[in-house]
Structures are given as C-alpha cells and as structure tokens.
PLY file of the C-alpha trace (Angstrom):
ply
format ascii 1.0
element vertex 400
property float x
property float y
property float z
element edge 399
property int vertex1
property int vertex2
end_header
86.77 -4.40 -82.79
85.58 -1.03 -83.55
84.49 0.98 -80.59
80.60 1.37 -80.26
79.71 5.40 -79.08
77.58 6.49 -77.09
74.87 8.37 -79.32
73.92 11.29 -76.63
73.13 13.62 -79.51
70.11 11.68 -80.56
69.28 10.36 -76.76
69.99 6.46 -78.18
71.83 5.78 -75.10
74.05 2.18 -74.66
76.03 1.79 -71.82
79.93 1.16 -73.20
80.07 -2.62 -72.31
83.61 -4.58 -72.02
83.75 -5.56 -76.14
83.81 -1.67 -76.86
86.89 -0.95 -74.27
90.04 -1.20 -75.48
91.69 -2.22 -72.38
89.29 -5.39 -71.29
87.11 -8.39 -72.60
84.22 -8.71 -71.21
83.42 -8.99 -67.71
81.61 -12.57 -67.75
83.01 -14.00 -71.22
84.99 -12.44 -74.17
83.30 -13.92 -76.90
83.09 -12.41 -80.12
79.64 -10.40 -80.91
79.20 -9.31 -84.73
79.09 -6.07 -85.18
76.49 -5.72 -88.63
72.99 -5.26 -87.89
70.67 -7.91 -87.66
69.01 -8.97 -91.43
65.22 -7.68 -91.81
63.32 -9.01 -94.40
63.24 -5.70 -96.09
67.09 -5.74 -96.39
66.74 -9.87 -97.54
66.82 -8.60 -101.58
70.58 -8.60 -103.20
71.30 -5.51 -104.88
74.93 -3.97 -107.01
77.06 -0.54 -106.50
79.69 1.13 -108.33
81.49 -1.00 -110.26
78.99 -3.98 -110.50
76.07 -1.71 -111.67
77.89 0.12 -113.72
79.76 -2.86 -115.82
78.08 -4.68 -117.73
80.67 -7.62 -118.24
80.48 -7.85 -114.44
76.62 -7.74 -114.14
76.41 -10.30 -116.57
78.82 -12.97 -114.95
77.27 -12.40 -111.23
73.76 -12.58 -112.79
75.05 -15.99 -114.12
76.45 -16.87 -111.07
73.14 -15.91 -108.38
70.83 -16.38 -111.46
67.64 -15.20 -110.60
68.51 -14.01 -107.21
70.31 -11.00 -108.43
68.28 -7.55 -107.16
64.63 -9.91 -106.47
63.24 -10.74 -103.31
64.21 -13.88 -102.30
62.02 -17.15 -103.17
59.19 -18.05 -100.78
61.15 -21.36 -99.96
64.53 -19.63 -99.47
62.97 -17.43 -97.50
61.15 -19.84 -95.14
64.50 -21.57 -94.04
65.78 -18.18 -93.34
62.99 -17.91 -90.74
63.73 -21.44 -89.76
67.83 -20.31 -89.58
66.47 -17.53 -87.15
64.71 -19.22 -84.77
67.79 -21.65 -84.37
69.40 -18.07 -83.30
66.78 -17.45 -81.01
67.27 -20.70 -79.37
71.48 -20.18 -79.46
70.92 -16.87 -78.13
68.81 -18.22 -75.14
71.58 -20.42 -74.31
73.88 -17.89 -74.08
71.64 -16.08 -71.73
71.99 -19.15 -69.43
75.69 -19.75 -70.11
76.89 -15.96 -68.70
73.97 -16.63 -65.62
76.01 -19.82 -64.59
79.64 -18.06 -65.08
78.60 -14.96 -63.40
76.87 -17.65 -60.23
80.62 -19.27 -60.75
82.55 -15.90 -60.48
80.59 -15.88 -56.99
81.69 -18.65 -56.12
85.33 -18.24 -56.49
85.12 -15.08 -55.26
83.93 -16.75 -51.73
86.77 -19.37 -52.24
89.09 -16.13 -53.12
87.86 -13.74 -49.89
90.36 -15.86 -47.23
93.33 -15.13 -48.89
92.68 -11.20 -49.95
91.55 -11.41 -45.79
95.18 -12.49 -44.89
96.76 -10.21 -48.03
95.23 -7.31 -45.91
96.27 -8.67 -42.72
100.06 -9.07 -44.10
99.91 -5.34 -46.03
98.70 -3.91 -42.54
100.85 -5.50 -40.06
98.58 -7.59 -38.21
99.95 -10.83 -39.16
103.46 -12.44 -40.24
103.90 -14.95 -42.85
104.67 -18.39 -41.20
108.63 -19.47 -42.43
106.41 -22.39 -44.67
104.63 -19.78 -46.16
107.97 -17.35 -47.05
109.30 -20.28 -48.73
107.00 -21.68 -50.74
106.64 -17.62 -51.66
110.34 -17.09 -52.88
110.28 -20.19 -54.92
107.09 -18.52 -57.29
109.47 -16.62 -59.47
112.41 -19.18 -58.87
112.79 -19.12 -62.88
113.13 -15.63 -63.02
116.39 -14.22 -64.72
119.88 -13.00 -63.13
118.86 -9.36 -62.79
115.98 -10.41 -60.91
118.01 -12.38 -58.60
121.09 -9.44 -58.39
117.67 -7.70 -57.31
116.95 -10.00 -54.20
120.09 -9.96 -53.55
120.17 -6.30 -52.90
116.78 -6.31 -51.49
118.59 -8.87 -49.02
121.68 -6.60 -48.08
119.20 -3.74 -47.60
116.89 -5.75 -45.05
120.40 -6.66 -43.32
121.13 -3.10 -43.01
118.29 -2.19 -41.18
117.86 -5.16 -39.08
117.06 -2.51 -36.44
114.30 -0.75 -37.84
110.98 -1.64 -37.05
108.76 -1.81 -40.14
105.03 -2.93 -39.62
103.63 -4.42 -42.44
104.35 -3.53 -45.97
103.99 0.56 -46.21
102.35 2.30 -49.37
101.76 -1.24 -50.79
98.64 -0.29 -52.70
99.93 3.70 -53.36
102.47 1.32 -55.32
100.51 -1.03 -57.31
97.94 1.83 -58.16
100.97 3.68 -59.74
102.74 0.72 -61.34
99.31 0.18 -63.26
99.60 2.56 -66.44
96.67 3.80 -67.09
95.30 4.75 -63.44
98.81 5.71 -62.52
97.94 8.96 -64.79
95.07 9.67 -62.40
97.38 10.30 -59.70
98.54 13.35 -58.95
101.49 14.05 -56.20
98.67 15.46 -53.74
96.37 12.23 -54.57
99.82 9.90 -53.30
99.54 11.91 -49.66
96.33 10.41 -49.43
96.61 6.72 -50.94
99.58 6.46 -48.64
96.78 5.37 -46.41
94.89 3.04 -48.26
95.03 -0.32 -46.72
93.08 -2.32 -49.26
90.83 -2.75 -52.03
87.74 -4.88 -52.05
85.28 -6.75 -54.87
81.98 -7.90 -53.93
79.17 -9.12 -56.15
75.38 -7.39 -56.10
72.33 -9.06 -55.75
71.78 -8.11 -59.38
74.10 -8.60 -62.12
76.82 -5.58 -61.07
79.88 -5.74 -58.67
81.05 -3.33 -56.14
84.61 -1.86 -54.90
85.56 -0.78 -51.98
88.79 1.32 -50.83
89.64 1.26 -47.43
91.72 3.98 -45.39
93.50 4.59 -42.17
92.31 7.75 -41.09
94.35 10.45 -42.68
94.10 14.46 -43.30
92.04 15.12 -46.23
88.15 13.03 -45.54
86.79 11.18 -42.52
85.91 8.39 -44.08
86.90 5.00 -43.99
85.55 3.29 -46.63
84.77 4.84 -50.47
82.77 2.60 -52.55
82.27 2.48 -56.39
79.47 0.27 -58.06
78.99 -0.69 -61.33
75.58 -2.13 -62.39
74.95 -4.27 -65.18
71.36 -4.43 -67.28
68.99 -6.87 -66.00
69.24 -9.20 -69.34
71.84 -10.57 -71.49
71.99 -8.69 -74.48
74.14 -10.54 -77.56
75.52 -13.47 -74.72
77.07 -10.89 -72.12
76.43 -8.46 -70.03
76.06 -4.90 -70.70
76.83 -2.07 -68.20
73.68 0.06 -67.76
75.46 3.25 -64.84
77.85 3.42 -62.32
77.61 5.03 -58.52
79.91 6.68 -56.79
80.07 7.97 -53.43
80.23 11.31 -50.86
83.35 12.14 -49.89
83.50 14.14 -46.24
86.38 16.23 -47.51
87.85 17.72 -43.69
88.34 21.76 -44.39
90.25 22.86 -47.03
91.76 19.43 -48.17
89.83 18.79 -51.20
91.79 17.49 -54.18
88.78 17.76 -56.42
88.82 21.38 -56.55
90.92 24.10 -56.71
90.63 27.98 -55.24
91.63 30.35 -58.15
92.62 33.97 -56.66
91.87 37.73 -59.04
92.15 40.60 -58.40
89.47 43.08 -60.11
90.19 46.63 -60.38
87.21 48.78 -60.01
87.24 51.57 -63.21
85.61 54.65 -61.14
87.26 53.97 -57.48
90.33 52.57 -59.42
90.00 50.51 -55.64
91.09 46.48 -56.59
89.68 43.53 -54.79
90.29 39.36 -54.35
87.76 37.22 -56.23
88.02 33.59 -55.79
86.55 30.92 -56.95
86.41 26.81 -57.12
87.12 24.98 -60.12
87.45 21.27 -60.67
90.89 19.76 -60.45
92.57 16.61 -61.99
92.51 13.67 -59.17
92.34 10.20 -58.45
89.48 10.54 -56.49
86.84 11.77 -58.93
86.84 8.00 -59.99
84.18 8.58 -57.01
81.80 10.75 -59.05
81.27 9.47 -62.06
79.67 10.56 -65.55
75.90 10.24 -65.71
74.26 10.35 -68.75
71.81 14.03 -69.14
68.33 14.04 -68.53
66.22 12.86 -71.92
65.38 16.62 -72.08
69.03 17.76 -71.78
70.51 18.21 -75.71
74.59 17.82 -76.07
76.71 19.24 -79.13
78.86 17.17 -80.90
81.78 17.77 -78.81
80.01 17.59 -75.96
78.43 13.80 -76.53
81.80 12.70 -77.27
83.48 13.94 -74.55
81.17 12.24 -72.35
81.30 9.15 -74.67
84.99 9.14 -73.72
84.65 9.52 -70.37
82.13 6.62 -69.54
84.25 4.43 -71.71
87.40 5.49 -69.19
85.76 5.10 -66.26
84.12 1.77 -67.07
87.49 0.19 -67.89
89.35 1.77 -65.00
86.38 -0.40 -63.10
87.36 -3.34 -65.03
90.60 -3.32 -64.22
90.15 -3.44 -60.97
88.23 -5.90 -60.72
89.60 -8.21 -63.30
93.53 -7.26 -62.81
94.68 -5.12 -59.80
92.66 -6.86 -57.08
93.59 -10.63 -57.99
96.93 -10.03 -58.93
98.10 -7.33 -56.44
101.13 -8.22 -55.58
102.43 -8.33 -59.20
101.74 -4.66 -59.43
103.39 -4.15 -56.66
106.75 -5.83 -57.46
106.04 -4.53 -61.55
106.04 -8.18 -62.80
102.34 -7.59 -63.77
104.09 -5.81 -66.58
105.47 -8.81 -67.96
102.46 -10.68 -68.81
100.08 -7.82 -69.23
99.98 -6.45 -72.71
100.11 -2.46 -71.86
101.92 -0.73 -74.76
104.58 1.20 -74.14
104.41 4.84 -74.95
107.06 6.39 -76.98
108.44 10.00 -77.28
109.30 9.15 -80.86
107.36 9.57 -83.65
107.00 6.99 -86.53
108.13 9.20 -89.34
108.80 6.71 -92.52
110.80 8.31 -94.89
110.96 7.81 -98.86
113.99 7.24 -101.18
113.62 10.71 -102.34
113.45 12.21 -99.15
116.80 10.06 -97.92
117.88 11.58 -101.61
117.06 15.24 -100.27
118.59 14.91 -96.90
121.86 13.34 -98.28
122.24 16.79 -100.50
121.26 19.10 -97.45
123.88 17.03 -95.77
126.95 17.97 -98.66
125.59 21.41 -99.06
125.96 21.90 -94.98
129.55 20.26 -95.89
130.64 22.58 -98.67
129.81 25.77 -96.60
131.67 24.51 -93.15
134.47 23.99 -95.99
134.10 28.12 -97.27
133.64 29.46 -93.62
136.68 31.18 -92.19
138.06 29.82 -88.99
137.72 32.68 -86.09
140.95 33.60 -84.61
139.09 34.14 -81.27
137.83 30.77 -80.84
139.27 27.34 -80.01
140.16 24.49 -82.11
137.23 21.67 -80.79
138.39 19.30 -78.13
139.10 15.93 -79.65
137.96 12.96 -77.73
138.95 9.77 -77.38
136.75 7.08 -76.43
0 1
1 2
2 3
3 4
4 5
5 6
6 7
7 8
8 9
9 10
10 11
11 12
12 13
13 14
14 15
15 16
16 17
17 18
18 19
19 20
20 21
21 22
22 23
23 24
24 25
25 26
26 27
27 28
28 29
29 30
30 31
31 32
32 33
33 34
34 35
35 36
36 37
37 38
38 39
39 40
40 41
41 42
42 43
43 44
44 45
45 46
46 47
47 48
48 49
49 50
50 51
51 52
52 53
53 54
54 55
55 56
56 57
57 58
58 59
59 60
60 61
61 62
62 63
63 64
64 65
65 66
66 67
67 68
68 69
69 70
70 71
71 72
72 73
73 74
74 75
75 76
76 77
77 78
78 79
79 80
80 81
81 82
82 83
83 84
84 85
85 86
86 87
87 88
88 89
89 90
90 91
91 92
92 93
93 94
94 95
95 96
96 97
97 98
98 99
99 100
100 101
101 102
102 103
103 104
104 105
105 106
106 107
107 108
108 109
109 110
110 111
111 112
112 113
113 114
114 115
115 116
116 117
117 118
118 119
119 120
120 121
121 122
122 123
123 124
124 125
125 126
126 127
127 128
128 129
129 130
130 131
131 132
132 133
133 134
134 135
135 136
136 137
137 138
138 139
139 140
140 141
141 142
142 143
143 144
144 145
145 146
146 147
147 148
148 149
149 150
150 151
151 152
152 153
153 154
154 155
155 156
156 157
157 158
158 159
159 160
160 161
161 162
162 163
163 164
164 165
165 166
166 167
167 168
168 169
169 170
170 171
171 172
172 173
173 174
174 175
175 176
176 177
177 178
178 179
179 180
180 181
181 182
182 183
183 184
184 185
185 186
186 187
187 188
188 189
189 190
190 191
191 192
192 193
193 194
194 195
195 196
196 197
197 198
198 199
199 200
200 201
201 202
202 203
203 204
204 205
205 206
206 207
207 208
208 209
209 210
210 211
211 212
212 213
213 214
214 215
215 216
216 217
217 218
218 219
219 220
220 221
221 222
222 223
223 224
224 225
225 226
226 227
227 228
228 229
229 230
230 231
231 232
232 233
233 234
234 235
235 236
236 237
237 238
238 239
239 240
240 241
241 242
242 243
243 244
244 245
245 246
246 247
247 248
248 249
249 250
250 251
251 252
252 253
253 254
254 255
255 256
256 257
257 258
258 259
259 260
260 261
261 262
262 263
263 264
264 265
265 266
266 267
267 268
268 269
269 270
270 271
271 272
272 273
273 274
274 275
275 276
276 277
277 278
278 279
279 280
280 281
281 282
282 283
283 284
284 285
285 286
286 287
287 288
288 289
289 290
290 291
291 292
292 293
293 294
294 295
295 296
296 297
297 298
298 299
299 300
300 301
301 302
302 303
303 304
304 305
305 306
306 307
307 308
308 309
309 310
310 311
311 312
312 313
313 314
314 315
315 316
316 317
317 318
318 319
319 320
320 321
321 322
322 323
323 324
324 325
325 326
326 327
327 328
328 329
329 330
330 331
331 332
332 333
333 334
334 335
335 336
336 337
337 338
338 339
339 340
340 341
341 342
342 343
343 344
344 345
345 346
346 347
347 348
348 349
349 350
350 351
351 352
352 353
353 354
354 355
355 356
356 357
357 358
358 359
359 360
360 361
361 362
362 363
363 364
364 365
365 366
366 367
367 368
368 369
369 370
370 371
371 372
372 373
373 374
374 375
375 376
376 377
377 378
378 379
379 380
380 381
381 382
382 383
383 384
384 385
385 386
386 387
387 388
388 389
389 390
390 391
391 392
392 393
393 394
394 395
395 396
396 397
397 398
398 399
C-alpha cells in the first residue's frame, strides 16, 4: 500500500498510522482501508480521457454499453440507492468503531494475563531467580525440531558452560543490549557509545493508557552516563476510529538527567579562529546533535500552525515520524513479546526483514553480453602482442 505523507507544507497534518509503515500492520487490526477518496455527488457523473474521447469507434461502443449514463448525472433512482448504499457504510463503519474498542479492551486483557511471565523474564535476565529443572526442560524441548547446526550449536554452548563451571555468572548479562542489536532496523540506532549504556538495561515494559495509546518503559541499573532509572516513551492514539483502526495522533518522550559530560546526544566540536589584526588564534566550541539510540526519547513534533516548512524540510520530518512510529511498533508488537527470539536470532527466521545486499541488480541485455564478450577478445589479443619483461616472474601456478 502506498505510503500516505505527511502534508506539513500545507499544515493538513495526519499522524502516519500503522497501514502507511512499511514495517507493521496496524496496531489493533490490519485490515485493508481503500485508499481512493470517498465518492461526492459532484464526482457521481461518468466522464472519458485520452483515448476514449478522442476515438470515436470507442465512444460509440461504451456509449452502447452504459447507454445513457455515459458523461450525465446519474438518474434520480440510481442515485437514491447510492444514498441508501451509503448509509449501509455508515452503519459498517460504526461497527468497526466497536470491533477495534473490544480488541484494543482484549489486548488489555492479555496484556494482564501476559505481565507474570515478562515479571519472571526480568527476574531470570537479572539474576534474582533460577529456572526450576521442570521449567529448563520443558524450555530445551521448544526448538527440539530445530536442524543439526542448531544442535552442533548447543552442543558447544554445552562444552563452554562446562568450561567455566567455576565462574559465577548472575543472570543473563547484556540480554536486551543483544536483542536490541539483533533487531535490524533499531540495531542501526546504536552506536558503540549507545552499547556502554544499554549494557545496563534490565528490561523493557508495555502498558496500556487510559485513552487509546500505549506506553514503554526502559529500565536501567544505574550506570555512568544519566541518573535515571526508568525512560519512558508514549505513543497516543486519536480519540476515534477513523476508517476501522486507530490512528496515531503524537508521541512523548522524556528528560534525560545526562551526569556531566556523558551525553550521547550531542557532540563538542573544537576551532580554532585566527584573529586577522592580532594574528592571536583561539578555541571555539560548540554542541551539535549526534546520532544515538537515545533520541528515540525526543521525538519529532509537528511545527506550530504558524511555522511554514520547504519541501525538503516537510519530508524530512514526514520521514522521521514515520521511523519513529514504527520503531514504537515494533516494540510493542515484536521485541517485547518475543524477546528471547531476538536474543538467540531465531526471530529472524519467522520475521520477514529483508536482507540488505552490497550488490546491485544490474540486468544486462544480449547486446551488452555481445559488447563485453568483444572487450573480453580485444583484452586477449593485446596480452597476446605484449612482450614478456625479462625482470619479472613467470606467475605462480596453483593447484587446487
């Protein structure tokens, strides 16, 4: 489906919803929403283009086909069960109002049924409780079918855990730090000074609003770089159901109490000036943003209705709202459920992220293959007319 953009140009301003991402359906239901504009009576009247208005063979046959129809305002009666066809719409479309209100009061539900066993994931990730020996085995047998790498893979894991009987490991270290950077689209947020910090996050939460939204939040152990212990993101939805789902209306993020000289959301560029009379040079410096995980914390707001955006500028800001309300989405609907299978990578298997290539796709014709083949015996004929050079070596020949 074709992405809808955010018009910031002419201040018509709709929140990117989960049909227009490419990464996610919908938050409450992924059903499909036609894109052409509703029908006005004013566009009810049939009219011919191009090749139809300008053939009259072709006029003639549709006109014989629509009979009177063709380029007049439709018939009184026609056009009374088209009002009749709309208010049947009205009527589906009120349903589907209700439909996402009981799904969304069901994905609370579940949630609720959900929260004990993210409570005991945390527990396990941060050391304060051990898996019972029930639990570890009904555990190993959930990817039983998996193939013989996988299991040479155990087995290793295995020989490892033998070898370092001794250690003392609490918990499972950098468990989320891994499953953020197994996922491949945040994993590009993360720089090498972002992994310092998510070393210490212990877990990542989903909670519902009052309102139609959801909120996340990513706790810490305290660390170097903010005092913190809990960021939050939330992402609000509009108070009614527009086409049968939800629509995001903003996001908020949160402070962050960066400790002194630790913040990864700036940078401190250094130059020197030289002073033309004095010829005397001093250090200027000054912050800049950075590239980080953690402006997922500040997100893009949409300008004032006074503020006025270039082209560029609307559709750089198109793009980012679009990124940051999937990166929310995923969350929610992928890394948070299914943790663990980011963790180990076999949330790769089943999720459809497309690999990226080095390569391009360069199809060639048979003229070009024609081309190449007679650079080819041209190259040929002049290794053929080159003298050999005394000084150098006859090429090693090797054997495989």
């Amino acid at each position: 489906m074709d992405q809808q953009a955010v018009d910031i140009k002419n201040k018509k301003f709709t929140a990117p919803t989960p049909q227009n991402t490419p990464i996610n359906t919908a938050p409450i239901n992924s059903q499909f929403n036609p894109s052409i504009p509703a029908i006005t009576e004013e566009m009810e009247t049939i009219t011919t283009s191009g090749a139809a208005a300008s053939n009259p063979a072709l006029m003639s046959m549709l006109q014989g086909k629509l009979g009177n129809l063709m380029g007049e305002p439709l018939p009184a009666s026609v056009q009374r069960r088209v009002n009749g066809l709309k208010f049947l719409q009205s009527k589906h479309t009120e349903l589907e109002g209700k439909f996402q209100e009981e799904v969304l009061a069901l994905e609370k539900k579940y949630l609720e049924l959900y929260r004990p066993y993210y409570n005991k994931r945390a527990e396990v990730i941060a050391g304060k409780y051990e898996p019972t020996e029930e639990e570890v085995a009904i555990g190993s047998k959930v990817d039983e079918d998996s193939d013989a790498e996988e299991e040479d893979e155990e087995e290793k894991i295995e020989k490892m855990e033998e070898e370092k009987e001794d250690e003392k490991v609490a918990g499972i270290p950098e468990f989320w730090l891994t499953a953020l950077k197994t996922h491949p689209q945040i994993s590009e947020t993360i720089t090498d000074a972002d992994c310092d910090v998510l070393k210490d996050l212990v877990d990542i939460r989903m909670t519902y609003l009052e309102k139609p939204g959801f909120q996340l939040d990513f706790e810490f152990n305290e660390n170097d770089y903010f005092t913190d212990k809990v960021l939050t993101k939330t992402y609000h939805y509009q108070d009614n159901v527009s086409g049968g789902d939800y629509v995001y209306d903003h996001a908020r993020g949160c402070e962050i109490h960066w400790k002194d000289g630790k913040d990864l959301t700036v940078t401190v560029e250094t130059k020197k000036q030289r002073h033309k009379g004095t010829n005397k040079t001093r250090v200027v410096k000054r912050t800049v943003p950075a590239e980080t995980f953690f402006n997922f914390f500040s997100p893009p707001v949409l300008p004032e209705d006074s503020e006025e955006l270039d082209e560029e500028e609307a559709e750089g800001l198109d793009a980012k709202l679009e990124a940051d309300y999937e990166m929310g989405e995923e969350f929610k609907e992928k890394l948070i459920p299914h943790a663990v299978d980011f963790f180990t990578g076999k949330a790769l298997e089943y999720e459809d992220y497309e690999e990226e290539s080095d390569f391009e796709d360069d199809f060639l014709t048979d003229e070009d293959n024609d081309d190449e083949d007679d650079d080819e015996d041209d190259d040929e004929d002049d290794d053929d007319d080159t003298p050999a050079n005394k000084t150098e070596n006859a090429p090693e020949c090797k054997q495989s």
